[in-house]
MINU-382783 format. One record per atom (N, C-alpha, C): residue number from 1; residue in three letters; atom name; x negated, y, z negated. Coordinates in steps of 0.2 Angstrom, whole numbers. Each point is the difference from the previous one (the first is absolute). Example, Ala and Ser with C-alpha at 12.3 -4.5 7.8 and 13.67 -1.06 7.14 Angstrom:
// residues 2
- 1_ala_N_-66_-28_-39
- 1_ala_CA_4_6_0
- 1_ala_C_-4_6_0
- 2_ser_N_2_5_4
- 2_ser_CA_-4_6_-1
- 2_ser_C_4_5_-3
//
This chain:
// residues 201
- 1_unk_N_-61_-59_130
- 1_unk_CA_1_7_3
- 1_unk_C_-5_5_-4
- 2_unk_N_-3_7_3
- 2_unk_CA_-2_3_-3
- 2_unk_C_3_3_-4
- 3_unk_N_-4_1_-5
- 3_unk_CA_4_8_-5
- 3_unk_C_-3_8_3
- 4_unk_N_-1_-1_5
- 4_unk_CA_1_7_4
- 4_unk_C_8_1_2
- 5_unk_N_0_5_1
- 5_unk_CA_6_4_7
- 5_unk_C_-1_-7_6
- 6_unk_N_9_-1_1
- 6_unk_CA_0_-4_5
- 6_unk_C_6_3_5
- 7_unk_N_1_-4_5
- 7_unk_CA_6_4_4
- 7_unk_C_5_1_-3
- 8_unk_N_2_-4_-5
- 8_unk_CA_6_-1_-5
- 8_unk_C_2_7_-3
- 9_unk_N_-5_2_-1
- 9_unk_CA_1_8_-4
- 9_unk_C_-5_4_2
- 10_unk_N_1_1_9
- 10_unk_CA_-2_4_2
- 10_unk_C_2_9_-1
- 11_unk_N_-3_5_1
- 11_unk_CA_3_7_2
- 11_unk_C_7_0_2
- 12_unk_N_6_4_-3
- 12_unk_CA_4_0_4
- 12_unk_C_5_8_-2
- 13_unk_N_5_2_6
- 13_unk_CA_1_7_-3
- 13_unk_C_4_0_-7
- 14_unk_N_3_6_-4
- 14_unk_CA_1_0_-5
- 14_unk_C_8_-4_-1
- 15_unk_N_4_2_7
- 15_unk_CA_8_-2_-1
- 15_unk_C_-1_-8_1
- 16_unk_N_-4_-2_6
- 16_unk_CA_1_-5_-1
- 16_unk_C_-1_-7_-6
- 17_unk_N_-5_2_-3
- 17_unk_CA_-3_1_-6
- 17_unk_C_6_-1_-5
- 18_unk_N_7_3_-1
- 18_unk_CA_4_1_-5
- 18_unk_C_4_-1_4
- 19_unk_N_2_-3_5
- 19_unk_CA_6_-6_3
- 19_unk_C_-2_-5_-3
- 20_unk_N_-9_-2_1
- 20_unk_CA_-1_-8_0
- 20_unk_C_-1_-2_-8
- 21_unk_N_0_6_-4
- 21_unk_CA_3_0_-7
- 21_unk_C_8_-3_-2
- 22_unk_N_3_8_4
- 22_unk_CA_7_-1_-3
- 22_unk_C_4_-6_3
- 23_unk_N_-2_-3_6
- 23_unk_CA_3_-7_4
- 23_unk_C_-4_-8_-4
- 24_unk_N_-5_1_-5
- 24_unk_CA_-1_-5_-4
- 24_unk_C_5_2_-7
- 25_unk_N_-2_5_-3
- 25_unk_CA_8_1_-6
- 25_unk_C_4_-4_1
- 26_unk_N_4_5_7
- 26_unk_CA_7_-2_1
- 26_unk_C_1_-7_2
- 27_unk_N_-5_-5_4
- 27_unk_CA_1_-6_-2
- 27_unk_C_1_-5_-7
- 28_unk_N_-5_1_-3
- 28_unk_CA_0_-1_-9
- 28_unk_C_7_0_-3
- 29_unk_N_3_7_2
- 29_unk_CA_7_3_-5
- 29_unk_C_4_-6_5
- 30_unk_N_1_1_7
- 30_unk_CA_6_-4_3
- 30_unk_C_0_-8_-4
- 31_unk_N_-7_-2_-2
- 31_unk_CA_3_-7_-3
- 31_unk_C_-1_-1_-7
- 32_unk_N_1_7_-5
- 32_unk_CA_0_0_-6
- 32_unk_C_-5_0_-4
- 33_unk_N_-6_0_2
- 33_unk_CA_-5_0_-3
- 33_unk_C_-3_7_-3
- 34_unk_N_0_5_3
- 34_unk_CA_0_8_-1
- 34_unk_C_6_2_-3
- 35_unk_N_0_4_-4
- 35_unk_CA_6_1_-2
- 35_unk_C_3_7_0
- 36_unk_N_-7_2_-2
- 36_unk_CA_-1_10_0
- 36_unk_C_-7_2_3
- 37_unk_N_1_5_4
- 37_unk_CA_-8_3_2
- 37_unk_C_1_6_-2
- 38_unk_N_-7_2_1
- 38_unk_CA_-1_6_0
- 38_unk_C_-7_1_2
- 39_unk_N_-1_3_6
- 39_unk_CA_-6_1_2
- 39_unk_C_-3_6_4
- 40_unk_N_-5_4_-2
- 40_unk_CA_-1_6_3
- 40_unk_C_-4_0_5
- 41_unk_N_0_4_5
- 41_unk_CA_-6_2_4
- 41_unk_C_0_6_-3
- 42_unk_N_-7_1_-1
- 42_unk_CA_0_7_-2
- 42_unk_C_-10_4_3
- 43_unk_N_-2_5_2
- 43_unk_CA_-5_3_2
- 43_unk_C_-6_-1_-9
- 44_unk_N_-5_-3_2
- 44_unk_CA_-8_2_-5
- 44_unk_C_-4_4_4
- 45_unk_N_-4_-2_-4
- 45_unk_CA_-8_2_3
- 45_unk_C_-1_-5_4
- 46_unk_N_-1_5_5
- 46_unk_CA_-4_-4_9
- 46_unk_C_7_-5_4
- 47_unk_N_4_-1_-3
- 47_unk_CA_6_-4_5
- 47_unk_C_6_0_-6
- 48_unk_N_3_-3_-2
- 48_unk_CA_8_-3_-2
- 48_unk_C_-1_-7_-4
- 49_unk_N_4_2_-6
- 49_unk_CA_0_-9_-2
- 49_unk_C_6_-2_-2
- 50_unk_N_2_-6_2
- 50_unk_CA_8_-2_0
- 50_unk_C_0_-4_-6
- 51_unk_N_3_3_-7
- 51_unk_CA_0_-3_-6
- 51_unk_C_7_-1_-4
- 52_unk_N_2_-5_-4
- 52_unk_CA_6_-3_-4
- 52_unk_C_3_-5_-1
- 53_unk_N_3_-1_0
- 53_unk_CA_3_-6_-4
- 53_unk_C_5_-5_3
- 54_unk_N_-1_-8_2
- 54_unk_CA_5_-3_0
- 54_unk_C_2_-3_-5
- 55_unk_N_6_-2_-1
- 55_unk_CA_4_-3_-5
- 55_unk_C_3_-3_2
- 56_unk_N_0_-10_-4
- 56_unk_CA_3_-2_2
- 56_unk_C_2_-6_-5
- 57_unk_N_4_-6_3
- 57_unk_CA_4_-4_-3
- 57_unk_C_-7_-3_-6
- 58_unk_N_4_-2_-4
- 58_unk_CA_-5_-4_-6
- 58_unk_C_-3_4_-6
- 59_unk_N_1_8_3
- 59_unk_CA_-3_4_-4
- 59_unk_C_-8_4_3
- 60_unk_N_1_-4_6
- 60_unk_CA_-9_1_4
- 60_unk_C_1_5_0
- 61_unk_N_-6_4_0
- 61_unk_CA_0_7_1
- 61_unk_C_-9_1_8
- 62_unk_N_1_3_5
- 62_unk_CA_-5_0_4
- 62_unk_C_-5_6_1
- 63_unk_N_-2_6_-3
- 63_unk_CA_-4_3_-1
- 63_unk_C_-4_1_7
- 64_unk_N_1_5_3
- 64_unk_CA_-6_2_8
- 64_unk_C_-2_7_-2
- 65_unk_N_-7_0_2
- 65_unk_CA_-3_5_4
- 65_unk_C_-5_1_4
- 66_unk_N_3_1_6
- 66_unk_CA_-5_-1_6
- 66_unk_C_-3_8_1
- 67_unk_N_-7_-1_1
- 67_unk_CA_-3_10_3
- 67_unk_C_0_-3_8
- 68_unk_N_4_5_3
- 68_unk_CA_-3_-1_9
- 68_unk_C_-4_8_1
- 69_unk_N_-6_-4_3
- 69_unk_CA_-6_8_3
- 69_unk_C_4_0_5
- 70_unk_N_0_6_1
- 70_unk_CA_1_3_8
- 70_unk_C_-5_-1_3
- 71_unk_N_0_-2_7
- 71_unk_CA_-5_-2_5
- 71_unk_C_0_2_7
- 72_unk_N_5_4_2
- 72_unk_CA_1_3_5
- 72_unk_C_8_2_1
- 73_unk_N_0_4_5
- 73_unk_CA_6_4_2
- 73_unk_C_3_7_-4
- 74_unk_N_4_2_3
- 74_unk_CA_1_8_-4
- 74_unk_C_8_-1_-2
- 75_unk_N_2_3_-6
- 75_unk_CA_6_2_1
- 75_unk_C_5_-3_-7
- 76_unk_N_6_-3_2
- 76_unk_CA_1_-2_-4
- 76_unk_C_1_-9_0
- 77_unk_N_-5_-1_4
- 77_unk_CA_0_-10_2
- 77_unk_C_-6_0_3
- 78_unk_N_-5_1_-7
- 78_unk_CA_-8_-1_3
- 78_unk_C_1_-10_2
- 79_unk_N_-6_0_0
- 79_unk_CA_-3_-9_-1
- 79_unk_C_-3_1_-6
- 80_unk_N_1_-5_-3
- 80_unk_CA_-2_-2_-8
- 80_unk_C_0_-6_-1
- 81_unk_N_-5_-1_-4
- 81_unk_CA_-4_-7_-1
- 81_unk_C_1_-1_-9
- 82_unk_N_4_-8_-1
- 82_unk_CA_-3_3_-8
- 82_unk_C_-7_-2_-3
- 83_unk_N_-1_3_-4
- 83_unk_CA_-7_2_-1
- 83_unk_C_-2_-7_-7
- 84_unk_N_5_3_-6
- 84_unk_CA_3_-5_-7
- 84_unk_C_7_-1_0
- 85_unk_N_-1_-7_-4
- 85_unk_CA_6_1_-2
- 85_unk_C_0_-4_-8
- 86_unk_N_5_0_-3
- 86_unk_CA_4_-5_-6
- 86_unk_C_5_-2_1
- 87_unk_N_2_-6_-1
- 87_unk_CA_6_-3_0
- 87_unk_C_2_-4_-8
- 88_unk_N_1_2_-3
- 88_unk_CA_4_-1_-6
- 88_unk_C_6_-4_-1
- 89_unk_N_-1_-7_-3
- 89_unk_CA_5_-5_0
- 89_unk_C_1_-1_-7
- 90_unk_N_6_3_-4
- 90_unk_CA_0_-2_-7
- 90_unk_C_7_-3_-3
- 91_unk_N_1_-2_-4
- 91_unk_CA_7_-2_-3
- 91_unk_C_0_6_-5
- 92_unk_N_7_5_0
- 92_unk_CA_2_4_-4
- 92_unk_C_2_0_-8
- 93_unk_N_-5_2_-1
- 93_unk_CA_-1_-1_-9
- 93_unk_C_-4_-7_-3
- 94_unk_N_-4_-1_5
- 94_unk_CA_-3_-8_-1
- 94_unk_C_-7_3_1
- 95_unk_N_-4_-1_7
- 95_unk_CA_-5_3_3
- 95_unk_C_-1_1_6
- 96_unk_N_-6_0_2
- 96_unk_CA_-2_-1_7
- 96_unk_C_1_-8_0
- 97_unk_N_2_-2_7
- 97_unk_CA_-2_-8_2
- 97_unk_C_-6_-1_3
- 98_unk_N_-1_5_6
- 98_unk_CA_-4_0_4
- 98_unk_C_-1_8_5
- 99_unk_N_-6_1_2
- 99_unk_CA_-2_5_2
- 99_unk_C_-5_-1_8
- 100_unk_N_3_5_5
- 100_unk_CA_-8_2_7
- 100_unk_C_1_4_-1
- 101_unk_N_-7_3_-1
- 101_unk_CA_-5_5_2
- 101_unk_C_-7_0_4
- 102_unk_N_-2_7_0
- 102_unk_CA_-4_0_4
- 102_unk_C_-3_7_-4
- 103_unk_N_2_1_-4
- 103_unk_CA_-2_8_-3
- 103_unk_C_-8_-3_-7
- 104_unk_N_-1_-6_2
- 104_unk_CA_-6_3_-6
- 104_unk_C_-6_-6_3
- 105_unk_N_-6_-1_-1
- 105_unk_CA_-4_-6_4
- 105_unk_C_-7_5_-2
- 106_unk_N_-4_-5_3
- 106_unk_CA_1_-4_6
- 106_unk_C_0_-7_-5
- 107_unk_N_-2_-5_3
- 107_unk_CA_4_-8_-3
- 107_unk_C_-8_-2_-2
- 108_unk_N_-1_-5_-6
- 108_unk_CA_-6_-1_-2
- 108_unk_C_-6_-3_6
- 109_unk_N_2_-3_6
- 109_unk_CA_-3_0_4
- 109_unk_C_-3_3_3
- 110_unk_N_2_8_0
- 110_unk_CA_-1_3_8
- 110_unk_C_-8_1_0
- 111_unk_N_-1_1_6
- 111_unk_CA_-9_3_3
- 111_unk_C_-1_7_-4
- 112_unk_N_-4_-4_-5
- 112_unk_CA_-3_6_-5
- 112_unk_C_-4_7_5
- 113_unk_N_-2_-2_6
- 113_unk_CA_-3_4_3
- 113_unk_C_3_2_6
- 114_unk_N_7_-2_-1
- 114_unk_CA_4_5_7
- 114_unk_C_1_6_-3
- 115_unk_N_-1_5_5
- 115_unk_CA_3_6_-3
- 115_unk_C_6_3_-1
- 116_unk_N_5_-5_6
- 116_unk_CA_7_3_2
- 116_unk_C_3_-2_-8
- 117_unk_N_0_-7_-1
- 117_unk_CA_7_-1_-4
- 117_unk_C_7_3_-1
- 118_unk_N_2_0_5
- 118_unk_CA_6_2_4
- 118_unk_C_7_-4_-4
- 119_unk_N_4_6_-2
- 119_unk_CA_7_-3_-3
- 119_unk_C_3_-3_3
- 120_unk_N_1_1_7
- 120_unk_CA_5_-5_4
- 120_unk_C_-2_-6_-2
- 121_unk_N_-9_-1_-2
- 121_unk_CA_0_-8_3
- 121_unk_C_3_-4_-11
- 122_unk_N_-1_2_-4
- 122_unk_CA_1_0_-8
- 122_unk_C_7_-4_1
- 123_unk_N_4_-2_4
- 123_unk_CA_5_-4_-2
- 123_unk_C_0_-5_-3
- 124_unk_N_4_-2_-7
- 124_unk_CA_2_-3_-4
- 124_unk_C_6_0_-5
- 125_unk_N_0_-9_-2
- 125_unk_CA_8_1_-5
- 125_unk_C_-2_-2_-6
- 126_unk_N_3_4_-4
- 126_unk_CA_0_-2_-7
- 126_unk_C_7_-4_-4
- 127_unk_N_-2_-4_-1
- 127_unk_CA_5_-3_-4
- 127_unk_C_0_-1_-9
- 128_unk_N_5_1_-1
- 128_unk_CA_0_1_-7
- 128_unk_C_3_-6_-5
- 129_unk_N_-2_1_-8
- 129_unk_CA_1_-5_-2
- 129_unk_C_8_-3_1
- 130_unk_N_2_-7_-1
- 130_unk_CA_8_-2_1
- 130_unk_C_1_-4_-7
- 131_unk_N_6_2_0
- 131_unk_CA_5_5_2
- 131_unk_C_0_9_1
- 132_unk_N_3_3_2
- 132_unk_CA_-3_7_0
- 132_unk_C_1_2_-7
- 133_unk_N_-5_3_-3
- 133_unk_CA_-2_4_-6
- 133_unk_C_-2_-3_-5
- 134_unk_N_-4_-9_1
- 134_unk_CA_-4_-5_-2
- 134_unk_C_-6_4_-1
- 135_unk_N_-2_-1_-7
- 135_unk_CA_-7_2_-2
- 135_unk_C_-5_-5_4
- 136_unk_N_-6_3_3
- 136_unk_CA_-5_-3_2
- 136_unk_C_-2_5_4
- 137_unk_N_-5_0_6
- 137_unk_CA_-4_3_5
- 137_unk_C_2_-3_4
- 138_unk_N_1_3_7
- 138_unk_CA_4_-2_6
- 138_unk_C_-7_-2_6
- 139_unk_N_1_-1_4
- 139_unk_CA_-6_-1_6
- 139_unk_C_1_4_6
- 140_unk_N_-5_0_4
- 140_unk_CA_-1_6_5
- 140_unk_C_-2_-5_6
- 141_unk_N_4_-3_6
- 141_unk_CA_-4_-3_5
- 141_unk_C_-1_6_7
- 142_unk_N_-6_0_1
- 142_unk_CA_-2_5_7
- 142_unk_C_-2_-4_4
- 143_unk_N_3_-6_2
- 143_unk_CA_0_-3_7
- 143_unk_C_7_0_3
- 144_unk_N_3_5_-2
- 144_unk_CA_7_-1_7
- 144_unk_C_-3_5_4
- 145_unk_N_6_3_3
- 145_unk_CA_1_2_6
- 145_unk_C_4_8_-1
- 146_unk_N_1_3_1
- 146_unk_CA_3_7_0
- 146_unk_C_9_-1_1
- 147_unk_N_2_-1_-4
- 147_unk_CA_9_-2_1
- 147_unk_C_3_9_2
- 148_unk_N_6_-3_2
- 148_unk_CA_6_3_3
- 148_unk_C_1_3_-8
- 149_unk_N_6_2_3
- 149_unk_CA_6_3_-7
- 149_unk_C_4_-6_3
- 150_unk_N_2_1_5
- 150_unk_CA_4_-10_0
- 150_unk_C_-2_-4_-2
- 151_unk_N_-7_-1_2
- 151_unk_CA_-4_-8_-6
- 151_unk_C_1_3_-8
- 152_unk_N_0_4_-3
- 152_unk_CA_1_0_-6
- 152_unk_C_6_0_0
- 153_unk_N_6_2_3
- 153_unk_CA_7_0_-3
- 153_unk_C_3_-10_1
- 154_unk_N_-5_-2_3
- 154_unk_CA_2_-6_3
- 154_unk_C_-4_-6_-8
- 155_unk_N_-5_4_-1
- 155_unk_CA_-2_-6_-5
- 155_unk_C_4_2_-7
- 156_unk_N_4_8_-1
- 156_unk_CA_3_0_-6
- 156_unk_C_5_-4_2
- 157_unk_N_5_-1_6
- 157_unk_CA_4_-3_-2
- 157_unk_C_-2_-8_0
- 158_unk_N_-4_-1_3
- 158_unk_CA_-4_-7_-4
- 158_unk_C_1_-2_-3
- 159_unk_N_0_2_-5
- 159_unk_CA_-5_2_-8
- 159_unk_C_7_-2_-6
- 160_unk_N_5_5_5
- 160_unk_CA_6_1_-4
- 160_unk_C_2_-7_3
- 161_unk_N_0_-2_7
- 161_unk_CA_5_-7_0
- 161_unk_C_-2_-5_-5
- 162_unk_N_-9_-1_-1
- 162_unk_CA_-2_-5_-5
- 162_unk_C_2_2_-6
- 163_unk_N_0_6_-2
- 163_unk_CA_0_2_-7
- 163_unk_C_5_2_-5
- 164_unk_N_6_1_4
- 164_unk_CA_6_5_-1
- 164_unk_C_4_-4_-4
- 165_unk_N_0_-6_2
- 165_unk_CA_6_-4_-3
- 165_unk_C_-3_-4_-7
- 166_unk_N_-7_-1_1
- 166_unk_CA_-2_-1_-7
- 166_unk_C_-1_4_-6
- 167_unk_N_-2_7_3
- 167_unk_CA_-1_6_-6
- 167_unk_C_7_2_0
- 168_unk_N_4_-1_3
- 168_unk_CA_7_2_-5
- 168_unk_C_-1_9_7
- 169_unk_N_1_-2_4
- 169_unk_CA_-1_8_2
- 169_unk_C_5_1_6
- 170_unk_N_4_-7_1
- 170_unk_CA_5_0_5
- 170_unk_C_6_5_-2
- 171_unk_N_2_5_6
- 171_unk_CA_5_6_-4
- 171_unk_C_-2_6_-3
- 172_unk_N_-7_-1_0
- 172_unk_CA_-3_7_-4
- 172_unk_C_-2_4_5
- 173_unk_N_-1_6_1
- 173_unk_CA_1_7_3
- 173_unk_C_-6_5_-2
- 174_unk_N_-5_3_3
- 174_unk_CA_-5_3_-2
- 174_unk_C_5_6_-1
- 175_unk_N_-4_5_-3
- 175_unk_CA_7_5_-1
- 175_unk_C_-7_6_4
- 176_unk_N_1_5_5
- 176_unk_CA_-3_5_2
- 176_unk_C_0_5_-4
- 177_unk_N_4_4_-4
- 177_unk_CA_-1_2_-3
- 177_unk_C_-5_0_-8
- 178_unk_N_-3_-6_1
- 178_unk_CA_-4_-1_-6
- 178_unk_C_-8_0_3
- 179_unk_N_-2_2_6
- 179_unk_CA_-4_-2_4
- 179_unk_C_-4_7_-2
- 180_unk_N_-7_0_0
- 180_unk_CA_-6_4_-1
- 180_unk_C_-2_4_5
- 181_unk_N_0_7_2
- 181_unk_CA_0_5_6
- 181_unk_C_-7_1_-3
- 182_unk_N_-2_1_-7
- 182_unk_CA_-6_4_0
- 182_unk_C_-6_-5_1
- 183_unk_N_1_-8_3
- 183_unk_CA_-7_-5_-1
- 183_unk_C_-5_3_9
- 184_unk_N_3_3_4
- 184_unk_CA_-2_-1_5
- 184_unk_C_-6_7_1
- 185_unk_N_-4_-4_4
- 185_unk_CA_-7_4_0
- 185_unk_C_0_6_7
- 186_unk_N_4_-2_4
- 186_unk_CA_1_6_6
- 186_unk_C_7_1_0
- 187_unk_N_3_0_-6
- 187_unk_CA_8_5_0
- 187_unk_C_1_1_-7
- 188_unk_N_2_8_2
- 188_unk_CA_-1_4_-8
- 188_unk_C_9_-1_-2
- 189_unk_N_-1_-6_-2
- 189_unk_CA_6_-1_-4
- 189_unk_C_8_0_2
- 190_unk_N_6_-2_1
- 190_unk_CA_4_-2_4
- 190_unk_C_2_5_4
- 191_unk_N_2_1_7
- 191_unk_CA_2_4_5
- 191_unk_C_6_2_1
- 192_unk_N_2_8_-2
- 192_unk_CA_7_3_1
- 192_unk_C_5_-5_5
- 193_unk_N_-1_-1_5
- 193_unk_CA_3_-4_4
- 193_unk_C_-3_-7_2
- 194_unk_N_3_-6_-2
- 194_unk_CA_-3_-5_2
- 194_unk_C_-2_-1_9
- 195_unk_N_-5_-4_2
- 195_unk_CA_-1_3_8
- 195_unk_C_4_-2_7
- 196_unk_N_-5_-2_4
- 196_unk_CA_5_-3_6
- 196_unk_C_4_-6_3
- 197_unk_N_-4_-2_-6
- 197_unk_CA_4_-9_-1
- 197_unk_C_7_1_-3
- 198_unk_N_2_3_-4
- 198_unk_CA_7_2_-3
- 198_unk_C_3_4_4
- 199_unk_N_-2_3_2
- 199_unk_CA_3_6_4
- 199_unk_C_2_-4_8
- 200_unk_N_-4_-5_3
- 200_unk_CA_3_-3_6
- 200_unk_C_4_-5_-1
- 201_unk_N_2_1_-5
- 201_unk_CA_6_-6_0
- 201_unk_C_7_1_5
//
């Protein structure tokens, strides 16, 4: 598959955008994997970006921030595309396990003589040393594909079915309250009111 834009995340308006968020959550919590969210939509420069934190069984903590460009329409339900993202997978008080993004590149291959080098196409995961907070240097592979927030919420609890019972993490609870509002690069630090994922319940 390409690492361009594909039908899978094409343009779409802003609410539908934050149904097709808040209907992957609320699947997660129904079967225990999610434990607490909190997630924002909130207005940047040139579009919105929907940033925060899931938490969940094991102690996993899921760190988002998606920037959507507005790309047509007026009002308050433009069409927005997202432009970056991070997806932040870590055990709480340990490390990161693993990380997507798309926010820094281009990948040691690319066409030293393209001019675009184009962020959409920069996707890649990082995995870090294991156990999480093992001294070493982690790896960076730039042959996947551009993942969901479902495919990321799908490989943490992966991660934790393999991992949980042998790290002793069965029963343990990320706590939200201990979560970092000021790491995120298009949200100035945690929002008077969490946003419309909370509030449609």
């Amino acid at each position: 598959m390409s690492k361009k834009q594909d039908a899978n995340h094409a343009p779409n308006d802003l609410y539908s955008h934050i149904t097709i968020i808040g209907s992957v959550v609320r699947k997660w919590e129904a079967v225990g994997f999610i434990t607490d969210e909190a997630l924002v939509f909130a207005p940047c420069e040139g579009g919105f970006v929907c940033a925060g934190f899931l938490c969940c069984v094991g102690g996993l903590v899921i760190r988002v921030e998606k920037r959507l460009e507005v790309q047509g329409g007026t009002g308050t339900n433009p069409v927005v595309q997202t432009l970056d993202y991070a997806y932040n997978v870590s055990l709480q008080g340990s490390g990161v396990i693993f990380r997507y993004d798309n926010s820094h590149g281009p990948p040691p291959d690319y066409p030293k003589d393209d001019p675009v080098q184009q962020r959409e196409t920069w996707h890649h995961r990082h995995k870090m040393p294991f156990p999480p907070g093992a001294e070493g240097k982690g790896t960076v592979d730039w042959n996947v594909v551009w993942p969901h927030l479902s495919d990321v919420i799908q490989e943490a609890n992966d991660w934790y079915e393999e991992h949980g019972e042998p790290l002793g993490l069965v029963g343990q609870f990320a706590d939200m309250d201990t979560c970092d509002w000021g790491r995120f690069v298009y949200l100035d630090g945690k929002p008077a009111g969490i946003g419309p994922l909370t509030q449609s319940r």
